[in-house]
C-alpha positions as CSV (number, residue, x, y, z in Angstrom):
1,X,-25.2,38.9,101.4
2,X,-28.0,40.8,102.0
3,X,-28.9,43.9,104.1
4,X,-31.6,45.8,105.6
5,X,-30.0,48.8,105.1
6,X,-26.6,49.0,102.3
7,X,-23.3,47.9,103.3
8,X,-20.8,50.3,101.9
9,X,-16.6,50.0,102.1
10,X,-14.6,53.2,101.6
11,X,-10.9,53.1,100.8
12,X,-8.7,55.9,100.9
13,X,-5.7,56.0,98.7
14,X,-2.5,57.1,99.8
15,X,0.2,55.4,96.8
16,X,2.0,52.5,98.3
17,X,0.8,52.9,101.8
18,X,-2.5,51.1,99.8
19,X,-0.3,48.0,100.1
20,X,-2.1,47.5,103.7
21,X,-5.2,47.9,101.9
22,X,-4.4,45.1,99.7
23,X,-4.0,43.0,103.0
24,X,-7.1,44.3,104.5
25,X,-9.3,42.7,101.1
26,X,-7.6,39.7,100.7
27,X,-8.8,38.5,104.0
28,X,-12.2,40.2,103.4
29,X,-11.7,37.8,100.1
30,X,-10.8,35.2,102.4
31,X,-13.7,34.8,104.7
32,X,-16.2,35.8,102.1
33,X,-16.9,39.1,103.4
34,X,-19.0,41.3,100.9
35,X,-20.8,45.1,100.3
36,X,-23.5,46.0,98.6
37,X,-21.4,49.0,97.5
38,X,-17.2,50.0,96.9
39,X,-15.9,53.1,96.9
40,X,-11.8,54.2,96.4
41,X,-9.7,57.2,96.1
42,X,-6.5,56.7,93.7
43,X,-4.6,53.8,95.2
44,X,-7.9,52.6,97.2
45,X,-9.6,52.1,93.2
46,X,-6.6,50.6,92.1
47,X,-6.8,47.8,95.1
48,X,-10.4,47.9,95.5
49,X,-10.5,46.5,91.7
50,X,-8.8,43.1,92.3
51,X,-11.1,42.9,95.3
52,X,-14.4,43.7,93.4
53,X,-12.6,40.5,90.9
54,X,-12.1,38.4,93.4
55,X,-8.4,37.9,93.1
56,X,-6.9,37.2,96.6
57,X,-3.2,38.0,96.3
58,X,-2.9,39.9,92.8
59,X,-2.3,43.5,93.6
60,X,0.5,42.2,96.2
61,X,2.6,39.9,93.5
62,X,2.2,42.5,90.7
63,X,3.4,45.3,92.8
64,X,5.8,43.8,93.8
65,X,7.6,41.9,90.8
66,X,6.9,45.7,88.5
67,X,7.6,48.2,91.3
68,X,11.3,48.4,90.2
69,X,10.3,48.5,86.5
70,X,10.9,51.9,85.0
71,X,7.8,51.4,82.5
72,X,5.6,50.9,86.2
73,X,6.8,54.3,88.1
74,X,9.6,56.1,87.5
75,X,11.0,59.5,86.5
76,X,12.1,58.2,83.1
77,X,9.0,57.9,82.7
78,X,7.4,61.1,83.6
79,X,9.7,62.2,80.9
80,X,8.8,60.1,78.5
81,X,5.4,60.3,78.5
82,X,3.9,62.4,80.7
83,X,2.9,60.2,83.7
84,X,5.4,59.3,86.4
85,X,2.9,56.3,86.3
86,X,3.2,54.6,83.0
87,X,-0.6,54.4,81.8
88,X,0.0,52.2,79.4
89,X,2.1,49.4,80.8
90,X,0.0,50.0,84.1
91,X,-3.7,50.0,82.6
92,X,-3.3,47.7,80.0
93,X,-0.1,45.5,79.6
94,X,-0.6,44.0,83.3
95,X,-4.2,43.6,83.5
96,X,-4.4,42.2,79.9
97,X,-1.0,39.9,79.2
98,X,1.1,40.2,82.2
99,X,-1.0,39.6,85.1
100,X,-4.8,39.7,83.9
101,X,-7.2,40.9,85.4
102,X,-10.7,38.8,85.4
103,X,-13.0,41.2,83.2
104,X,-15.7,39.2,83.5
105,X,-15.6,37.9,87.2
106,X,-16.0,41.8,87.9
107,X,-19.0,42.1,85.6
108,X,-20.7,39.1,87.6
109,X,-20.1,40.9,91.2
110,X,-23.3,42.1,92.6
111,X,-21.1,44.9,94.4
112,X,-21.7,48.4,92.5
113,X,-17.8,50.0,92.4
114,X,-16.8,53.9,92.7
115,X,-13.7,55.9,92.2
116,X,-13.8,59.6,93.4
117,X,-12.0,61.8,90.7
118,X,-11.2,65.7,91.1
119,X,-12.9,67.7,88.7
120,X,-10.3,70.4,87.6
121,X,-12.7,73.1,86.6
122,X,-15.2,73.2,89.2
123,X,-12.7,72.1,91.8
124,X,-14.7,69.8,93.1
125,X,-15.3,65.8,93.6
126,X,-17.1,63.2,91.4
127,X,-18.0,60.0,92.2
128,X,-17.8,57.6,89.6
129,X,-19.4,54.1,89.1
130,X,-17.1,52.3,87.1
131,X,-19.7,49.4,85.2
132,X,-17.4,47.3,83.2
133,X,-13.4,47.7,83.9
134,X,-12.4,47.6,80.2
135,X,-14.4,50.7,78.6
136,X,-14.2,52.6,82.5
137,X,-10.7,52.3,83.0
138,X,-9.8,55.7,82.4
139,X,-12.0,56.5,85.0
140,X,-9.9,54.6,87.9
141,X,-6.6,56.1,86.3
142,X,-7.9,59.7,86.7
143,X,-8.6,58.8,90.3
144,X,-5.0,58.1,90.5
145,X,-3.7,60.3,88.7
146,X,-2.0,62.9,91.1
147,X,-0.9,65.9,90.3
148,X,1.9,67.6,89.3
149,X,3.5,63.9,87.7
150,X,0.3,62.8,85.9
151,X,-1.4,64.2,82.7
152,X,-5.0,65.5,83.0
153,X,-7.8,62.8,82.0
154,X,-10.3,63.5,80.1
155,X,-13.6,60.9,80.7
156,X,-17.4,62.5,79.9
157,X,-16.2,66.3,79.1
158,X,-14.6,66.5,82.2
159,X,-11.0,67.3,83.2
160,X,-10.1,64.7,85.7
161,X,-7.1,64.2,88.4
162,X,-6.7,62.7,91.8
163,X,-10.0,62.2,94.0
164,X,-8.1,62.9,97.1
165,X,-7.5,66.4,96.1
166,X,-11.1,67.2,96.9
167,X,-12.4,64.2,98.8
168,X,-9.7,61.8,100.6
169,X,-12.1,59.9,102.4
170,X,-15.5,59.8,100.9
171,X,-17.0,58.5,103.9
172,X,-19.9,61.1,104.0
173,X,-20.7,61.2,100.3
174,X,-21.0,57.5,100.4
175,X,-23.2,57.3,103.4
176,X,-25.5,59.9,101.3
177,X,-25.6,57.6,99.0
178,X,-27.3,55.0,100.6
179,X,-24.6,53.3,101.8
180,X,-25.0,53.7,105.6
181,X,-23.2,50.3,107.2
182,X,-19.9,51.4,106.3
183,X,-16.8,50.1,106.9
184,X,-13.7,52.5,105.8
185,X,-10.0,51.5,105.0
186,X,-7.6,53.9,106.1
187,X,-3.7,54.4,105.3
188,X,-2.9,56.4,108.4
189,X,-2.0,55.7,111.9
190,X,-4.0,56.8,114.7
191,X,-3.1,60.3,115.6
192,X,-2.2,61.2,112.1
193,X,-2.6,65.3,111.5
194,X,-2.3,66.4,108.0
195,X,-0.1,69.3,107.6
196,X,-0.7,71.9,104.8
197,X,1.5,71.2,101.8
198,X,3.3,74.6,100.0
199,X,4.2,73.4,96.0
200,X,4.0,76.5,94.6
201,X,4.6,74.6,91.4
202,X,0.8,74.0,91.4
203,X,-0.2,77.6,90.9
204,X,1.7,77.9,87.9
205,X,0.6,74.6,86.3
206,X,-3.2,75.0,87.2
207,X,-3.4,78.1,87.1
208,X,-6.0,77.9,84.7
209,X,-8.1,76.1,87.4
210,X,-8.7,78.5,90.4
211,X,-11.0,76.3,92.0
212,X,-9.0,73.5,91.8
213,X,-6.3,75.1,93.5
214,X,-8.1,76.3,96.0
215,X,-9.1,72.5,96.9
216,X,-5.6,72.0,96.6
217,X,-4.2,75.0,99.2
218,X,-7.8,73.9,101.6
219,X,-6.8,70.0,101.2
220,X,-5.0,69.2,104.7
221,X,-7.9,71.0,106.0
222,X,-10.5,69.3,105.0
223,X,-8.6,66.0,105.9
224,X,-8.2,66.8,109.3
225,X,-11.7,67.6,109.5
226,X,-12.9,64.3,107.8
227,X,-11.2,62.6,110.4
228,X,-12.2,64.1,113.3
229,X,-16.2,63.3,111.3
230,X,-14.8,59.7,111.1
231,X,-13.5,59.7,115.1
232,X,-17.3,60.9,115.5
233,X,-19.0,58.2,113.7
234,X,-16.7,55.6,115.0
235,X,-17.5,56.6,118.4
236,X,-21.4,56.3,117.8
237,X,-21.3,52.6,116.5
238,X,-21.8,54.0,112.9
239,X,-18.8,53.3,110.8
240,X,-16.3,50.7,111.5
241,X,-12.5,51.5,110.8
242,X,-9.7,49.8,109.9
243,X,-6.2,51.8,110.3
244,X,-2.7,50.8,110.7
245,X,-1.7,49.7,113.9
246,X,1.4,51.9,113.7
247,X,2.7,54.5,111.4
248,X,3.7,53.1,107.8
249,X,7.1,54.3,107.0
250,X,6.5,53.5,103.5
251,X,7.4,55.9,100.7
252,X,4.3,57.3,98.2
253,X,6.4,55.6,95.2
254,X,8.1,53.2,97.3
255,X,10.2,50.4,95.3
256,X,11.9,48.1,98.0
257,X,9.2,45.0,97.7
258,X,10.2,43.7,100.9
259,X,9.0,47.4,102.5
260,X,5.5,46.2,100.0
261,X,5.6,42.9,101.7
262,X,5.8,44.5,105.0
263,X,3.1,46.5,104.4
264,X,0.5,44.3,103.4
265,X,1.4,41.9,106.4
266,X,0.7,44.5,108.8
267,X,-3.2,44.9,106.9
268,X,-3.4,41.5,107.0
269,X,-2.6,41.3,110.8
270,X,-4.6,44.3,111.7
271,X,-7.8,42.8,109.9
272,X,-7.4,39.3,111.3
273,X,-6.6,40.6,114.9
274,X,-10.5,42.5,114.3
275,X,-12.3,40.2,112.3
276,X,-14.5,38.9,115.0
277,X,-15.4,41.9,116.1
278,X,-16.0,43.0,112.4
279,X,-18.2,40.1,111.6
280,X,-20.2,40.8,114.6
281,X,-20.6,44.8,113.6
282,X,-21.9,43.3,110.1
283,X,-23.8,41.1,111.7
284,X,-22.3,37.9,109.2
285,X,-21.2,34.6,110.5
286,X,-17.8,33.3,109.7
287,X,-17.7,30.6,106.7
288,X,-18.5,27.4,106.9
């Protein structure tokens, strides 16, 4: 698919509620819709990956037959090891023996794939191609790696943690880029207003990081107001935006796979109900 100007899909994370994200891509998958660019925050990397693979369906069935696995998510082990997310069953025993994950079908996409990472010591967002999904997989697990249950990651020198700490929506950063036709996937109803979040355990485990605490205490701010730069953009024909049709009453570590199930039906409805008018936006033609 070709464009004059670069086709760019942004995916905000948002732990389980990416579930409707998942829906969203498998019927992208499904009628052959394509970018010229990716980008995700935590949860949006970890579903935008099985996009970018082309593997219709993966993220929902491996969700949903680990979600209740201790070794998946769980506070045994955040004791254990450190991560409330196991790293190792998550990053490597799926994708490579339980449910693998197509290495090479990822290399072959002509779609270049970002994750947006926090940068503990300057407090600030990086934006990350990811190349090849084997040797850059820390990479995607520092974007989803959020605070407070997750160890620090450590890719180039840096000191990484959860993109949506500093950028939840990377909507403008992308469109800097070059990726001005952009399409964003968001995790949050209509109306949605980000209240400020008080875990004073954060100021005496980063306290060594000033300026990533102050990202962290200035966070629900600068959601709001990426938002309200999204409503603005939306409104001018400039981005086109996917949200769930109602509010998802989904918990960030949800383990009830029929709440999963639920989820991902309602992205899947919400995308189908809009796909006309998406393919007309794009300006691509339904499949043949």
């Amino acid at each position: 698919m070709e464009y004059d100007v670069k086709s760019g899909l942004v995916l905000e994370g948002g732990g389980m509620r990416g579930m409707y994200t998942a829906g969203a891509l498998d019927v992208f998958l499904e009628q052959g819709i394509s970018f010229d660019g990716v980008i995700g925050v935590s949860a949006g990397v970890i579903q935008g990956c099985s996009y970018l693979s082309g593997q219709k369906g993966r993220s929902l069935r491996y969700y949903k037959r680990y979600c209740q696995d201790w070794r998946f998510m769980s506070l045994r082990s955040l004791l254990l090891t450190g991560n409330m997310v196991g790293a190792k069953f998550c990053y490597q025993d799926i994708p490579v023996r339980l449910d693998p994950y197509d290495y090479e079908a990822f290399k072959r996409s002509k779609t270049k794939f970002y994750a947006v990472c926090s940068n503990l010591e300057t407090g600030r967002p990086e934006y990350l191609q990811i190349k090849d999904m084997k040797k850059d997989v820390d990479i995607m697990r520092a974007s989803a790696s959020l605070p407070y249950i997750s160890r620090v990651v450590r890719v180039r020198g840096m000191k990484l943690l959860d993109g949506a700490c500093t950028d939840s929506i990377p909507v403008e950063a992308f469109r800097k880029m070059g990726y001005q036709k952009t399409v964003v996937v968001l995790t949050r109803h209509e109306g949605y207003h980000k209240e400020p979040e008080r875990k004073r355990l954060g100021e005496f485990l980063y306290a060594r990081y000033p300026q990533f605490l102050k990202a962290m205490r200035l966070r629900h701010i600068q959601y709001n107001k990426k938002l309200a730069y999204i409503r603005k953009l939306e409104r001018d024909g400039k981005v086109f935006v996917l949200r769930p049709s109602r509010e998802l009453t989904i918990g960030r570590m949800e383990s009830n796979p029929e709440k999963l199930q639920q989820v991902y039906d309602l992205g899947r409805k919400d995308t189908e109900k809009r796909l006309e008018e998406l393919r007309e936006w794009l300006g691509v033609h339904s499949p043949t």
